[in-house]
N, C-alpha and C positions, 0 to 999 in steps of 0.2 A: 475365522471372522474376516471380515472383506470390507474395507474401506475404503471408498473411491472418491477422487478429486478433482474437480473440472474448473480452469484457469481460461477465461478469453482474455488474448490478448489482442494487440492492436497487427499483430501481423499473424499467428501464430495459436491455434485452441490445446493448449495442456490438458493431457489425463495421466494421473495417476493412480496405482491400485498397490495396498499396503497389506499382505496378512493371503496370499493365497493359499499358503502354507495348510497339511490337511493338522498343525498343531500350533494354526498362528504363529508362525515361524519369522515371520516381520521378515517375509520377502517381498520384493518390490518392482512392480513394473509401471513404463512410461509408455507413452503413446502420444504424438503429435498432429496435427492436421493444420490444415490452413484456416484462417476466422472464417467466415461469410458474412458482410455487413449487413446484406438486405435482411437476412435471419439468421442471426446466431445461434438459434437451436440446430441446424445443419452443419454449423462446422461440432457441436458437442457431439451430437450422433456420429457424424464421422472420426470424430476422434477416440468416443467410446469404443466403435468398432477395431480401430486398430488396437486399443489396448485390450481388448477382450481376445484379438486373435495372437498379441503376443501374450497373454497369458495361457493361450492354449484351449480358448471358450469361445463358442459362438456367444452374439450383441446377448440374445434372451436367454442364455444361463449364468453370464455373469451379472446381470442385473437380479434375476431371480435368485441370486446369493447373496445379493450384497446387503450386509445389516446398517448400510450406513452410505450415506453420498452426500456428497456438500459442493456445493459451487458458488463460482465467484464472479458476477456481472457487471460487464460494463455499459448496460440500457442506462442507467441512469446518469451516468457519467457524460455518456455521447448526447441524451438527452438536451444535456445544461449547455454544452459546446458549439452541439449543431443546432439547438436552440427549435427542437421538434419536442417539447417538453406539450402536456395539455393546457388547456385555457382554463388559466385558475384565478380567480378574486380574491382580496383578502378581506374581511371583516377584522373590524378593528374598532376599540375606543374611540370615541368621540372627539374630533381636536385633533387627533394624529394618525388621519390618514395618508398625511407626506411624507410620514417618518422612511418608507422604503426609498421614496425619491430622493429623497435628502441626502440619506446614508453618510457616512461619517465624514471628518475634512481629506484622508486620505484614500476615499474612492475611486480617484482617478485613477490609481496607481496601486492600488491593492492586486497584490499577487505579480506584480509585472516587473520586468529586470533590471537590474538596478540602474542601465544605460536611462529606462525609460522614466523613471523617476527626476531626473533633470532635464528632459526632454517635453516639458508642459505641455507644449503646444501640439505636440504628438498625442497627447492623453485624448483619451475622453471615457465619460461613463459607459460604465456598460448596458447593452440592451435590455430595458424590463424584462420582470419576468412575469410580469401579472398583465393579461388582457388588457388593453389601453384601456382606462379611467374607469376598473375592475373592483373601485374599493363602496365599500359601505362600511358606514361609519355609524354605531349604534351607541344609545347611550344606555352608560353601566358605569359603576366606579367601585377600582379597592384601591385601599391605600398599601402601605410597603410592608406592614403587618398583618395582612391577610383580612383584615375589616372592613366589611362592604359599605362601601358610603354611598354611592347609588345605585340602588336595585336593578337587575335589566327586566324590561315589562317582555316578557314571550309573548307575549296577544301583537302587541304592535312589534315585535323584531319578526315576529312570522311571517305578517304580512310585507314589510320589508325583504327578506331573504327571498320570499317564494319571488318578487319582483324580481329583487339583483339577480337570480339563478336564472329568470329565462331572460332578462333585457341582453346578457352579456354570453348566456349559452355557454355554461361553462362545466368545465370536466371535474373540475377539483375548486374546493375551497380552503382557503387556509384562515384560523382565525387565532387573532393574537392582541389578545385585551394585556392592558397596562395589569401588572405584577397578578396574571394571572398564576403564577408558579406558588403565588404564594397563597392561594385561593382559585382552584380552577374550575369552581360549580357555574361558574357563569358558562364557560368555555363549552363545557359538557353537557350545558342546557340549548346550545345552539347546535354542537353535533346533533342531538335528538331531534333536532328541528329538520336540520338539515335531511337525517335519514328519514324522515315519515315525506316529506316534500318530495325530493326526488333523491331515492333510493341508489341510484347508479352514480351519484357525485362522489367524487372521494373525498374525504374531511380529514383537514391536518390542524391539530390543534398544538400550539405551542405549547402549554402544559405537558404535553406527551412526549412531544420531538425535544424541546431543545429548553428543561427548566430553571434558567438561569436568566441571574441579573445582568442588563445590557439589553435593551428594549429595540436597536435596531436589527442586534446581530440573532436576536429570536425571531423576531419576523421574518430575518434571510432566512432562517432554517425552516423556519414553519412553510413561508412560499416555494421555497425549493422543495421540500415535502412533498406538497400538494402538485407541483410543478413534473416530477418525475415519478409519484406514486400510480398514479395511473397504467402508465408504461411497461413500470415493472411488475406491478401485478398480474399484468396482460402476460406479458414474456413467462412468468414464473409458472402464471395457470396452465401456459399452450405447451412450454417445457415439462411441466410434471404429469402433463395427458402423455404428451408422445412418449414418455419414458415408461407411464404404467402401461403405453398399451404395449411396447415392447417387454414388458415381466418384470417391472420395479414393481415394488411389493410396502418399502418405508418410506415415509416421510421423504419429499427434500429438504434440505440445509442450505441456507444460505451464508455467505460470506461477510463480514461487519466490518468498517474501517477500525472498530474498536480492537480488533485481532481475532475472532470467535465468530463461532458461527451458532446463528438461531433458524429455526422452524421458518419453510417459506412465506407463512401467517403473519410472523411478527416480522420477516423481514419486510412485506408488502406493504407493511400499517406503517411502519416507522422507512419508507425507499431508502430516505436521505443514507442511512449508515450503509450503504451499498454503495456510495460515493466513494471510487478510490481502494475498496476493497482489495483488488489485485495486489497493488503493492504493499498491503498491510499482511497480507497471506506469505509471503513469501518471507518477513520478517518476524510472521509466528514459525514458519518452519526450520529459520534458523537459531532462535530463543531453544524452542525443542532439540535441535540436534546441538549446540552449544553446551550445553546442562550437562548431555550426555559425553562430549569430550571436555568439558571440563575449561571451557574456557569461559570468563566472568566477563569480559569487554569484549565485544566484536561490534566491527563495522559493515553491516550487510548492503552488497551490492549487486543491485538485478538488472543488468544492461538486456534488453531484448531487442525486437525490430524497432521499436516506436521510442522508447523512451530510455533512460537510467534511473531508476528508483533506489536511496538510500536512507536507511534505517540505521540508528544504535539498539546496542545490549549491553547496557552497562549494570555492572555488579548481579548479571543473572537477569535482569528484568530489560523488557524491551521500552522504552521513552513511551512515553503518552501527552499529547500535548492536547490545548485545551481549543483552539480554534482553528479553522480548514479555511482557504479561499479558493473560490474557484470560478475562475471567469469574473476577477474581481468584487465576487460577492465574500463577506467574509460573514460565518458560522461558527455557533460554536457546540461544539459535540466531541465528546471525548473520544480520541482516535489513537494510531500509532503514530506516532511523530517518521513518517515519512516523507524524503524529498524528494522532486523529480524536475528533472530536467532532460532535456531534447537532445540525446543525445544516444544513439542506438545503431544495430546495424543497417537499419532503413533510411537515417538520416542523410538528407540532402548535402551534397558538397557543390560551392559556386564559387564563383569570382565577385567580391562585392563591387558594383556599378562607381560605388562613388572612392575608394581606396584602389583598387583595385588588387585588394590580397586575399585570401583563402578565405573562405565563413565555412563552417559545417553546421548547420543546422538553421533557425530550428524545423524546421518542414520536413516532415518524413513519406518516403515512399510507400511506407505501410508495406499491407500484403496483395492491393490492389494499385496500382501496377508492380510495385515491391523495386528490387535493384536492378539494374538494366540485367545483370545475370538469371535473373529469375524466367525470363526468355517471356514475360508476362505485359509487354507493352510499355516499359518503364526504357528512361535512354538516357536518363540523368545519374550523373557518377553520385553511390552513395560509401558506406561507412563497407559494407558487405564488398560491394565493386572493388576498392581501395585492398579490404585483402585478399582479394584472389587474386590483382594484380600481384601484390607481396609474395603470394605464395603461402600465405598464414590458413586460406582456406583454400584446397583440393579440391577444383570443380567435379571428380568424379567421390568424393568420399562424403560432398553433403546429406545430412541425413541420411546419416548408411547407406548413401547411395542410391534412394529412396527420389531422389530431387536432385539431380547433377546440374550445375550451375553450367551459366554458357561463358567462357570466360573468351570468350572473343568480342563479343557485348560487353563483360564488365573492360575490357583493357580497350575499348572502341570508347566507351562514356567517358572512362577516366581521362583519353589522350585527348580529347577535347574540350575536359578543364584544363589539362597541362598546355593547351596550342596557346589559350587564353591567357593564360599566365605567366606565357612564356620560361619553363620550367620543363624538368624533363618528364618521364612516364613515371617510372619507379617515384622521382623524388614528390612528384602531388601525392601519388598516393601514401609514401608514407607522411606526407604533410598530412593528410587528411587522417590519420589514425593519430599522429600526437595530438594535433588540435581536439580531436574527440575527445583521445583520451584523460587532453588536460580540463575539459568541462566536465569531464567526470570528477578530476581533482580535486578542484577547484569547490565543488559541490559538496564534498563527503569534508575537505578544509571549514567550509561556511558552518556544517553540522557540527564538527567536534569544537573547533575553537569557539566559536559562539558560548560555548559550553563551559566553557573554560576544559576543555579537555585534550592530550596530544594524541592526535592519529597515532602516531608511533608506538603508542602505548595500548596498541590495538590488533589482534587478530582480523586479517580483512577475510571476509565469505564472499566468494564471485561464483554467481547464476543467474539463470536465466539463458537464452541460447547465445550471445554475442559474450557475456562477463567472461567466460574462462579463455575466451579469444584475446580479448584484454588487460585481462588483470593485470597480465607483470607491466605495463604501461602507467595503468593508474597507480597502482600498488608503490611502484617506485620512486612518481611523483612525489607524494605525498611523506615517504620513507617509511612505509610500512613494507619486513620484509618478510613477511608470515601468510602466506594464501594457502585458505581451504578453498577447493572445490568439493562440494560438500555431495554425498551422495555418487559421486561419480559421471556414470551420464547422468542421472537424474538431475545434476548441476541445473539444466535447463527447464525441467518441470517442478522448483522448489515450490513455486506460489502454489500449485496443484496439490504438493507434498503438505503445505500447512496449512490447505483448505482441507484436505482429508483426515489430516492429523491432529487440529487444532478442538480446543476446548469449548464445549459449549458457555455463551461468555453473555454476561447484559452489565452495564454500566448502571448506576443508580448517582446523580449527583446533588446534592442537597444545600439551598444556600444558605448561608450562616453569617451571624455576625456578633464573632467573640474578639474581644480585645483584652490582651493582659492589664494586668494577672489573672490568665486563666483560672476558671474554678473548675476542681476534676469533677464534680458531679452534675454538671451542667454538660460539661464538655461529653461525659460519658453516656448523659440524653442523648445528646445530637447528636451522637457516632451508633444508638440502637438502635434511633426514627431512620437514620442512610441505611444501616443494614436490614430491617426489614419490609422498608421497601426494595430492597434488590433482591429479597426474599420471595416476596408477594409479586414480583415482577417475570422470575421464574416460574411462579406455581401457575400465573395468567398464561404461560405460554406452555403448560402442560406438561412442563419439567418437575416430577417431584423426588427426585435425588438431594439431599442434603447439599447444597455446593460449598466449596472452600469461598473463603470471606478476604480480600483482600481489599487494606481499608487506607488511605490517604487525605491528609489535611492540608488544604489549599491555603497557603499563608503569603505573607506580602507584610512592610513596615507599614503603616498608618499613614506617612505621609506617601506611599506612593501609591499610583495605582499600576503600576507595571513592575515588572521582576519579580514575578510573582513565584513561588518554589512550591512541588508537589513533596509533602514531606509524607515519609510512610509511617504510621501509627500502628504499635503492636497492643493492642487494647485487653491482651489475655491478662495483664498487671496494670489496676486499674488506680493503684495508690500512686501518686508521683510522675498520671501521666500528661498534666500539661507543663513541669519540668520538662521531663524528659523533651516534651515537644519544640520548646525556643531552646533547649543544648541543639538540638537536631536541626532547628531550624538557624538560630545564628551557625553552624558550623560549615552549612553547605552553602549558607550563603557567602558567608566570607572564602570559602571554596572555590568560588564561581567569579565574586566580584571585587575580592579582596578585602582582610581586614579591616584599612581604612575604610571602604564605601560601609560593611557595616557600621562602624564608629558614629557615624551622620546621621543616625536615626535612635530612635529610642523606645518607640511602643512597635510591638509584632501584632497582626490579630488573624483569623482564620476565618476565610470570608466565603467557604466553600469544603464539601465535603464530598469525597468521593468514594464508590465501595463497587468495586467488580466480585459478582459473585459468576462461579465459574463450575464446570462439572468438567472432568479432566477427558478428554480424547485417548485416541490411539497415538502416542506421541513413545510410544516406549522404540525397543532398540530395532531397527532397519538394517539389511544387510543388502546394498545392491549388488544384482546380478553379476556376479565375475568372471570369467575361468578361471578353473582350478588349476590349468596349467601355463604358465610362462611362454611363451612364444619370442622368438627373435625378432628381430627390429627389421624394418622394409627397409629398400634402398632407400638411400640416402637419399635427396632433393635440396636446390639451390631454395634457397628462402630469403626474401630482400628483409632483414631483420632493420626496424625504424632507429631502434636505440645503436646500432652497430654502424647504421648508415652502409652496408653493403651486402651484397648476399653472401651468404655461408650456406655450405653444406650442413643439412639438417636432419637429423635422424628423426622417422615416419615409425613409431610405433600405435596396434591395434589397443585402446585403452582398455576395448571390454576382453581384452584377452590378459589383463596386468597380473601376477597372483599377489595376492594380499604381502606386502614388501619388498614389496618390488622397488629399487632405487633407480632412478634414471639421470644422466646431465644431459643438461643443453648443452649447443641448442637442439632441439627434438620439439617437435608436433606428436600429442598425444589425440587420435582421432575417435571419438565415440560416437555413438551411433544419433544423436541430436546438439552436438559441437563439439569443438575442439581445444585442446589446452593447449595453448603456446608459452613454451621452455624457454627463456632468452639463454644466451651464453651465457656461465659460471651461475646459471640456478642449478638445483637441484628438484625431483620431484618424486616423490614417495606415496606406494600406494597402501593407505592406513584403514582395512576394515570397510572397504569399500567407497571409503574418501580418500580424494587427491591432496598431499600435500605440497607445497609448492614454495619453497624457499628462495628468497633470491638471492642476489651474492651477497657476503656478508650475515649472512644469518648464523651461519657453521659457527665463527667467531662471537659473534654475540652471545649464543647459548639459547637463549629463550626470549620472547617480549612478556612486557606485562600482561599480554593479554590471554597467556594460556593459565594453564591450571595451578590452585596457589602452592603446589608441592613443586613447582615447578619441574614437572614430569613432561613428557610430551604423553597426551595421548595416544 
């Protein structure tokens, strides 16, 4: 069985292939290439190809084997950013057509850093996304119970629409009538309109995309829909020609920011959940290999060229949060609670104009022009330049060698922030890896404490191509002293890993309004109407596999509307379950927010339901590529270690030659063939089953974190 995963990133296109094995043997290959912006179906085909030639296949027999391929895109994302989205209108209820302009009191500053938040004057809205003065405004009316108080007439909305569709010449329409979630025959009577009039419009209904109460943050999803569904349909259709005509023979799969991947169909109809996808991939492939060592809390971390993406796993299950922002637009759709910040091997390092001290970020070099080493047109020092100065990367061993860096350009960019700075060569650069490294901290800090939770008490996972370069920086920040590098090389193609691996997944979420004292047989209504729509929502997309039911109740006290807790509901014991729900729910919240803050409230109610129904993937046991035999260590090399402040001799061992226990100390550079693991002094690093482990000082003594397995074994 052959399962293949294809990741764009912003410097970087991921393949991975899982199961070449002639008995599904869950052996594993990587394959990397460079993106292509203009079309990123060229960097996939180039990247397929190499993994098809280190598996030992020409491009048209490992396609014509493969029972499965799933990919992760960033058309929609780049869409919203570089604001090349289509010309979309929205129809809307009568009386609030401003509600997009309007947008909430903290629009200025949704999504933006927390300098910018006190900085007003700096703010502003962000760019529309709807064709200038793109709305029609028809009348129709439901109220918040689903009862139609004014009819909408189709004779006169027809003649209306067919107008707004050619006065404004538009690609996509988005429509989003007041409490249509809770009655969407109106919504569904204007789709049909829309498709008999002109057939080539794409139609985003918020019933479909985004069925929740919150009437402005439904129309950001339904607009952004409509706004990038065009786009991505294009890319998916032109991707899945050029792949069958090369000897793909299934379906393609797409990526979900929910963590799963569905049918290219339903991902086209519904774009938005393609929003952010990459990093939600990478944090399904670490849930899956976590389970299987046996660790319940991990904190997953994908440093690549462009970005730092972090993710929890707490008690087995990955975070899901309830709203996204992006480009200051906020939505809500159920996704992986991951964060990201600017912070990677492509990111920019300068002298700020007005301090005149160190900034690293946020501007990234990307893969076009990428780091002055890339020998690619770039001359500005970034994250990548800074360690080859160090020594942390070997301009002849990147990517196996495959891409030798020019390290006369990276130490030529670097000494021209250091002239600026007045500072030496070596010390900018390793300034510029702690400052990275401490936005990384600082990031995966904002995630667990928020939480009320201690990093410390956490297994950290470093991937992606720069994470395992860094890890013992962030990792020790933070005092976490437990690093997987998960996979080995494949550290670098994880997102690719739990795009290929990951479970076919749809969200169903259902809005509700119970207030205690719950009644169990009301409540155990409302929990069959979520599950069989998440039922009926599989069978629409041609999945008819029974899927596992995972079922959570969205609660909050009465007087608030924020703090809201996802509580998880076991509904197989139907006697005592809306007890059981307020023990669950008062415990995790006093968990979170403390005893007393529960104290202050008195009614709990459940204002929302949610139910992932899911068909399980290829997620079983992986063995990456090793030597079976041990090999001795290269000559030594001077390494400027950041934390040591000098250079040390450093032992250059080949990774993909480790044999499975292999124990090593720093400091030593462990080199694979798509990055590198950097050892500080007094770590340790052990090669466990084809993953790296990687202890820092003080672990030995500790014994174990909370965050590995509850027999407290190591894997």
């Amino acid at each position: 069985m052959l399962h293949i995963g294809i990741d764009i990133g912003g410097t970087f296109t991921d393949c991975v292939l899982i199961g070449t094995g002639a008995a599904d043997d869950g052996s594993y290959h990587t394959a990397k290439a460079l993106s292509t912006k203009d079309d990123p179906a060229d960097g996939v085909l180039a990247a397929l190809a190499e993994l098809a030639a280190s598996a030992g296949l020409a491009l048209p027999d490992l396609l014509a084997r493969a029972e499965r391929i799933g990919h992760g895109t960033t058309i929609g994302t780049n869409a919203v950013l570089e604001r090349t989205g289509a010309r979309v209108g929205l129809i809307t209820t009568a009386g609030h057509g401003d509600a997009l302009a309007i947008m909430r009191g903290h629009g200025r500053v949704a999504g933006r850093a927390v300098e910018d938040v006190f900085a007003v004057r700096g703010t502003s809205l962000p760019a529309p996304l709807i064709a200038p003065g793109a709305v029609l405004e028809l009348h129709e009316r439901v109220d918040a119970r689903g009862k139609v108080v004014v009819a909408l007439d189709e004779g006169r909305a027809t003649d209306a629409i067919a107008a707004f569709i050619a006065e404004y010449q538009l690609d996509a329409v988005a429509v989003a009538f007041l409490w249509s979630f809770a009655h969407p025959d109106h919504e569904l009577a204007v789709e049909k309109i829309v498709r008999v009039l002109a057939p080539g419009v794409f139609v985003s209904l918020s019933s479909r995309v985004s069925p929740r109460l919150g009437e402005f943050e439904r129309i950001v999803a339904t607009v952004l829909n409509g706004y990038v569904g065009p786009a991505c349909t294009r890319y998916l259709d032109s991707l899945g020609e050029r792949l069958a005509a090369r000897g793909l023979t299934v379906p393609l799969l797409v990526m979900q920011s929910s963590g799963g991947v569905v049918p290219a169909s339903v991902a086209a109809e519904v774009a938005l959940g393609t929003l952010d996808s990459g990093p939600t991939a990478g944090l399904t492939g670490v849930a899956a290999l976590a389970a299987g060592n046996g660790h319940r809390n991990v904190v997953a971390t994908d440093m690549g060229g462009t970005s730092f993406d972090i993710g929890l796993v707490v008690d087995g299950q990955p975070i899901v949060a309830n709203e996204s922002v992006i480009d200051q637009y906020t939505y809500r759709l159920p996704h992986l609670d991951v964060r990201t910040t600017a912070c990677g091997g492509g990111t920019i390092a300068r002298r700020d104009p007005q301090t005149g001290a160190l900034r690293v970020g946020p501007d990234s070099a990307g893969s076009e022009p990428g780091p002055a080493g890339y020998r690619r047109g770039g001359t500005q020092s970034t994250v990548t330049d800074a360690d080859v100065v160090l020594g942390l990367l070997r301009p002849e061993s990147f990517l196996g060698g495959r891409m030798p860096l020019d390290a006369g350009a990276s130490r030529a960019a670097v000494a021209r922030l250091a002239d600026s700075l007045g500072l030496g060569l070596e010390e900018t650069a390793a300034g510029i890896v702690n400052v990275n490294d401490l936005h990384a901290a600082t990031l995966i800090r904002q995630q667990t404490l928020e939480r009320g939770l201690d990093p410390r008490d956490f297994v950290l996972y470093a991937y992606g191509g720069a994470g395992p370069v860094h890890a013992f920086g962030y990792a020790a920040e933070i005092g976490v002293s437990e690093v997987l590098i998960p996979l080995g090389n494949g550290a670098s193609t994880l997102s690719a890993y739990g795009i290929a691996a990951g479970d076919l997944t749809w969200f169903a979420e259902v809005e509700t309004s119970l207030q205690t004292p719950f009644d169990d047989a009301a409540l155990v209504r409302q929990i069959a109407g979520a599950v069989e729509r998440a039922r009926q929502l599989m069978l629409s997309a041609g999945v008819q596999e029974e899927p596992r039911l995972d079922v959570w109740a969205l609660m909050r006290y009465q007087e608030q509307l924020m703090h809201s807790l996802e509580v998880p509901v076991d509904w197989s014991e139907r006697d005592g379950l809306a007890d059981r729900l307020i023990v669950a729910f008062t415990s995790e919240y006093a968990r979170r927010y403390g005893a007393s803050a529960a104290s202050a409230f008195q009614a709990a109610e459940i204002f929302g339901l949610r139910v992932r129904a899911r068909v399980l993937g290829s997620s079983g046991p992986v063995s990456a590529a090793t030597g079976r035999r041990e090999t001795g260590p290269g000559q030594p090399v001077p390494v400027f270690w950041p934390d040591a402040g000098q250079r040390l001799l450093t032992t250059v061992y080949d990774g993909n030659m480790l044999a499975d226990g292999a124990v090593l100390s720093g400091p030593a550079l462990v080199e694979l063939s798509h990055t590198t693991v950097a050892v500080p002094r007094g770590a340790s690093l052990t090669a466990d089953r084809g993953h790296l482990r990687l202890l820092l000082p003080g672990t030995e003594a500790a014994g174990k974190t909370r965050g590995t397995n509850e027999t407290g074994a190591t894997p």
